[in-house]
N, C-alpha and C positions, 0 to 999 in steps of 0.2 A: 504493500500500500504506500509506504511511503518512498518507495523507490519512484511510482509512477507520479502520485500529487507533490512531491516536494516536500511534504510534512507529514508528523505522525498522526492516525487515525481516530485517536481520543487526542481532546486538549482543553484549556481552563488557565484562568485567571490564578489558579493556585495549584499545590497537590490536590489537596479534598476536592475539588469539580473535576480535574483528571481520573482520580479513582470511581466519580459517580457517574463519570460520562460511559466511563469501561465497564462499571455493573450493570447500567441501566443498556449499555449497548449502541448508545449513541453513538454515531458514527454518519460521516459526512458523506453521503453515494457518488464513488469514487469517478462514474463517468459525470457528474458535473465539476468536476475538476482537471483531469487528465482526461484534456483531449485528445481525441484520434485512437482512444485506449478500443482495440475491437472485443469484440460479445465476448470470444474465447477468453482474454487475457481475464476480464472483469469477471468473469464468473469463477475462474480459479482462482486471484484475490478473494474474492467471498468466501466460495468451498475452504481456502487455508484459513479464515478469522472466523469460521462457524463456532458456536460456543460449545456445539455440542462434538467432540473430540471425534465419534462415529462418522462424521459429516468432513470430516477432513480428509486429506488425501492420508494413507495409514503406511507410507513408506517412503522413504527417500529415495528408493528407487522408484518407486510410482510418479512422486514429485520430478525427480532429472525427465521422466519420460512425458511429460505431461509439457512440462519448459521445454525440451527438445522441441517440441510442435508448435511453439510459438516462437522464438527467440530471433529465429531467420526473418521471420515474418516480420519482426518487431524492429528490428535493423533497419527494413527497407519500406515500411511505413512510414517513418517518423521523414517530409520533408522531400516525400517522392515525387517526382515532376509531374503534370498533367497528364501527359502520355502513358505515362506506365499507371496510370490510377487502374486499369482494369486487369492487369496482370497483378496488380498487388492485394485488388479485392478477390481476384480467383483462388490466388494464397491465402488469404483471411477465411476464405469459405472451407479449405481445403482443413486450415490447422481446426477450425471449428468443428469442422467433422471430426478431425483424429479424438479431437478431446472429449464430445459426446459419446463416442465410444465404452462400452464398458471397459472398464480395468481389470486389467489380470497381473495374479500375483506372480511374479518371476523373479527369483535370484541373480539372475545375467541382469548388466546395466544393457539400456536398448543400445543397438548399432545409431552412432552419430552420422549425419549424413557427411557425404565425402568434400563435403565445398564447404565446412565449418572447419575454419583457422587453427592446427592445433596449436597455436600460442594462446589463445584465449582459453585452453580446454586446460592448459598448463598454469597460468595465472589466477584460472579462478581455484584451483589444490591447493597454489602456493596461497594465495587470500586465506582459506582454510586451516592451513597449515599455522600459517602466524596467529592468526584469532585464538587456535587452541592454546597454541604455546601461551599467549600471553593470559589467557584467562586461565592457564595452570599456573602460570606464576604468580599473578595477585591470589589464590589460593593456597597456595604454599605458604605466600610471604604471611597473607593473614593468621591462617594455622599454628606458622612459627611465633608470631607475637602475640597470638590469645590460645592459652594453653587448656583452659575447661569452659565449660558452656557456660557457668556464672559468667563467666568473663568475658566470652563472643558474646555475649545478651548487653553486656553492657558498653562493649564496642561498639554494639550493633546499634544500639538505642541514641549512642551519643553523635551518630554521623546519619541513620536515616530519619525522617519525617516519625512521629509517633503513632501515624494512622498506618504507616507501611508497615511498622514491626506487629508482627505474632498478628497480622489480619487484621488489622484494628480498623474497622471503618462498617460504619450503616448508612444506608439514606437519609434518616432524618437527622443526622448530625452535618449542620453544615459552619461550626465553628473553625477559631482560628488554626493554623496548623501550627501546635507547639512541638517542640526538641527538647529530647534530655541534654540540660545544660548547668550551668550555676553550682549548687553545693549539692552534696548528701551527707544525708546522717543517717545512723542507725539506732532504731531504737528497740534494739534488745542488746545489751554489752556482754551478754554472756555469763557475768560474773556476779550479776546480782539482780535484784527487780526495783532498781533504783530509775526513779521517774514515774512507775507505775504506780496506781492508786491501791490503796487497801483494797485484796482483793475476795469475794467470796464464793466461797468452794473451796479447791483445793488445787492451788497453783506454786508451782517448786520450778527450778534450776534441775534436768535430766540431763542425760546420754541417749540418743537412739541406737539402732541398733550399727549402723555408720561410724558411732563412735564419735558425732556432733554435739556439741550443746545444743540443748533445745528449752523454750519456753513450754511446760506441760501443765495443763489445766484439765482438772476434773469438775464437771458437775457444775459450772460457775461462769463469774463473770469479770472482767479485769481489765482496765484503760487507763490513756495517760494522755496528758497533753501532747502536740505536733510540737516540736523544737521551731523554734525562729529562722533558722539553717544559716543566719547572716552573722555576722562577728559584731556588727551593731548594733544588734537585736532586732531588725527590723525581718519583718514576716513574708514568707515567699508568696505571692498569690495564687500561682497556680505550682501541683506539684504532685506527683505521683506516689501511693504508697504499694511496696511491696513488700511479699511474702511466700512462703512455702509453709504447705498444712499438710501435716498428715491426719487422718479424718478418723485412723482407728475406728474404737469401739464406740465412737459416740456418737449416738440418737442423731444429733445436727451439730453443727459448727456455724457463729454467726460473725462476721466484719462489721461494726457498726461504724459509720461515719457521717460526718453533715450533720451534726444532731445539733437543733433548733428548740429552745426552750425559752417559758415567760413571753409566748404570744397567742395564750389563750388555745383556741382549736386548732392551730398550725401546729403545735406542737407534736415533733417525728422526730425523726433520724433515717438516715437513707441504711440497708439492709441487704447485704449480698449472704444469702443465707445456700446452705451444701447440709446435706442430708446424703444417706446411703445408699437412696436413689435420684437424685437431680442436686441441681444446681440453679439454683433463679435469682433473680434481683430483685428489689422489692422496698417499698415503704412501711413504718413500724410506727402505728402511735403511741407519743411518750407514755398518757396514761393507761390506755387499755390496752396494750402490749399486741395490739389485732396487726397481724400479718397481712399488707396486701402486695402480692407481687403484682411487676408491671411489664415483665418478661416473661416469655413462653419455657419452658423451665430446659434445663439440658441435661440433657441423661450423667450421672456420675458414675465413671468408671469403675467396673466391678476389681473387686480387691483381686491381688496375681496370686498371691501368698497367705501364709498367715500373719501376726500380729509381730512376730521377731524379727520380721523385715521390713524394714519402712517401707510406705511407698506416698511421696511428694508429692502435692500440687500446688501450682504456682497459680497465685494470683497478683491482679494487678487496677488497684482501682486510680484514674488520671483526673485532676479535676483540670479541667480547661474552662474556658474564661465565661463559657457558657454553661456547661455540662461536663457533668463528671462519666467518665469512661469505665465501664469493669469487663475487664477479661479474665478469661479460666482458661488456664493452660495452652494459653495463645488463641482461643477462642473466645470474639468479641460476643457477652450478655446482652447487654443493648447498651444506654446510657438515661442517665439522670438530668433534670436543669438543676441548674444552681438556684439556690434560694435567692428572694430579693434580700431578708432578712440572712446577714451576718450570723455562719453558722458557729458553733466552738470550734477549735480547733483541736481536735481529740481524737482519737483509735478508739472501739474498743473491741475485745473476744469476748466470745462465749463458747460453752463446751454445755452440752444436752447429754445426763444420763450417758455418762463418759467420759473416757479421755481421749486429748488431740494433742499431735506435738505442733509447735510452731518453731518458726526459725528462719535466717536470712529475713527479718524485717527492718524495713530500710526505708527512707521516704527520700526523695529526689528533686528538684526542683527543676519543670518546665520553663522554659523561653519562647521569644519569637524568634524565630532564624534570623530576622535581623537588630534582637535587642544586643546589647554588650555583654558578655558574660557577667554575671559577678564577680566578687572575691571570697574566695573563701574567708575561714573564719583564722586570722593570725598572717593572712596575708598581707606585707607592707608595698609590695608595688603595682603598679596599673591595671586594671582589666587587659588592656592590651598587649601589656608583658604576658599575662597567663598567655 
């Protein structure tokens, strides 16, 4: 597609409208843009961008042999004299034909015809040849600088868009695009439950089975205030918190966040609640504790093992400037709006008629791609030095 219009087939004002243009499928009908493009060419462009994979051509050798039937044609179209216009439509009718044809599956690459250049046949391997090489290289080179997935997750977060990583995008979000940028903290140190509120049930400092520290709550409920993240004390606006749960034996596990109180019947808290079968998101009123999800729920994976071997999910909830984001294990829940009313800034767990380990929670602070980074906290010289 964009070989023949000059540009690519989705496009937008930002990321977020490029990624909606490509769900929704929008796409600009490529003969009113490339002219002279004949039936044949335009319909294999189509057949290759079908969304449905079956509808595509299902080989590279099927694909060479399909191009074979056009290529020639396509040389001696673009800027052909008058005189020869009917010799050149007799070839358009001709590749049209080959390509209407059914397709058959063959291991042999088709015979090229005898009057195709082989320098071109040689240029387009060597083309080939380098792409691969160099996109084995940037592969390597990444590899060798981010040695466990904690770590590619957080390369990966801090140089692409926040709706590209782990899937992250729905239709009805069409706020800003933020970036992992600025500070992070953690807040579980490992070594004590300092920061955390008095908590009730039964919440201790464990070992999994990994041989990690973890946060382990039974039967209860436990939250802390969000750190400032700035050396100032001044407060991040938008910023993602994450985590890893393991779900064990317990009834439900809940994330509370966004909690809104002392405004009468608005009184909630936003609620990513995991149970032993789904997963959904949801609103919680402060006083009568009534669950209302606002997501279509998602199945939670069946345990592999028993109880002596962990087994993690990551979560991830973003608040961006409109709406807050929650993912499960790279699969976007839906999203939240943001309150008008200023919400606390606070975590909290729970654990239901069980235990759950928690661990890696960590909150991060969003940016606009083009705000300055901050400073960290103890940092003496410029944004720009970072």
């Amino acid at each position: 597609y964009h070989l023949f219009a000059g540009r690519p087939p989705f496009d937008g004002d930002n990321t977020g409208q490029v990624l909606a243009n490509k769900i929704k499928g929008k796409v600009r009908d490529l003969s009113t843009i490339a002219d002279g493009i004949s039936h044949a060419s335009l319909k294999l462009v189509q057949e290759m961008m079908a969304a449905d994979p079956e509808d595509r051509p299902q080989s590279y050798v099927d694909l060479i042999a399909r191009i074979d039937g056009l290529e020639n044609v396509t040389r001696e179209v673009i800027n052909v004299p008058r005189k020869q216009v009917a010799v050149a439509r007799k070839k358009i009718a001709e590749a049209e034909t080959l390509c209407d044809e059914p397709r058959k599956k063959t291991d042999k690459l088709p015979t090229r015809e005898a009057t195709e250049p082989q320098r071109a046949r040689r240029s387009g391997w060597l083309g080939r040849l380098v792409a691969f090489v160099f996109f084995v290289s940037v592969c390597g080179g990444v590899l060798y600088l981010v040695k466990d997935e904690d770590q590619f997750k957080e390369f990966a977060e801090s140089w692409l868009p926040y709706e590209f990583f782990g899937q992250g995008y729905t239709n009805d979000f069409q706020g800003p695009v933020l970036v992992q940028g600025g500070t992070t903290a953690s807040l579980f140190n490992g070594a004590s439950l300092d920061g955390w509120s008095k908590p009730r049930g039964d919440w201790k400092i464990a070992k999994d089975s990994q041989g990690d520290v973890v946060l382990a709550g039974h039967s209860g409920v436990i939250s802390r205030p969000l750190p400032a993240l700035h050396g100032d004390g001044a407060e991040a606006e938008n910023y993602n918190l994450r985590m890893r749960v393991d779900v064990r034996d317990a009834l439900a596990v809940e994330v509370h966040f966004s909690v809104v109180i002392g405004q009468g019947q608005q009184d909630e808290r936003y609620v990513l609640r995991m149970t032993q079968r789904d997963v959904v998101l949801g609103r919680q009123d402060w006083n009568s504790k009534a669950f209302l999800p606002v997501t279509e729920p998602l199945p939670f994976p069946a345990r592999k093992g028993n109880l002596d071997v962990a087994e993690y999910h990551e979560l991830r909830i973003g608040r961006h400037q409109t709406h807050w984001l929650a993912y499960f294990d790279g699969h976007m829940l839906g999203t939240l709006p943001v309150t008008i009313v200023e919400p606390i800034r606070s975590i909290g767990l729970v654990t239901e008629e069980g235990t759950a380990y928690f661990k890696d929670l960590r909150m991060s602070e969003l940016i606009s791609p083009r705000e300055p980074v901050g400073k960290p906290p103890g940092f003496t010289g410029s944004a720009n030095d970072r």
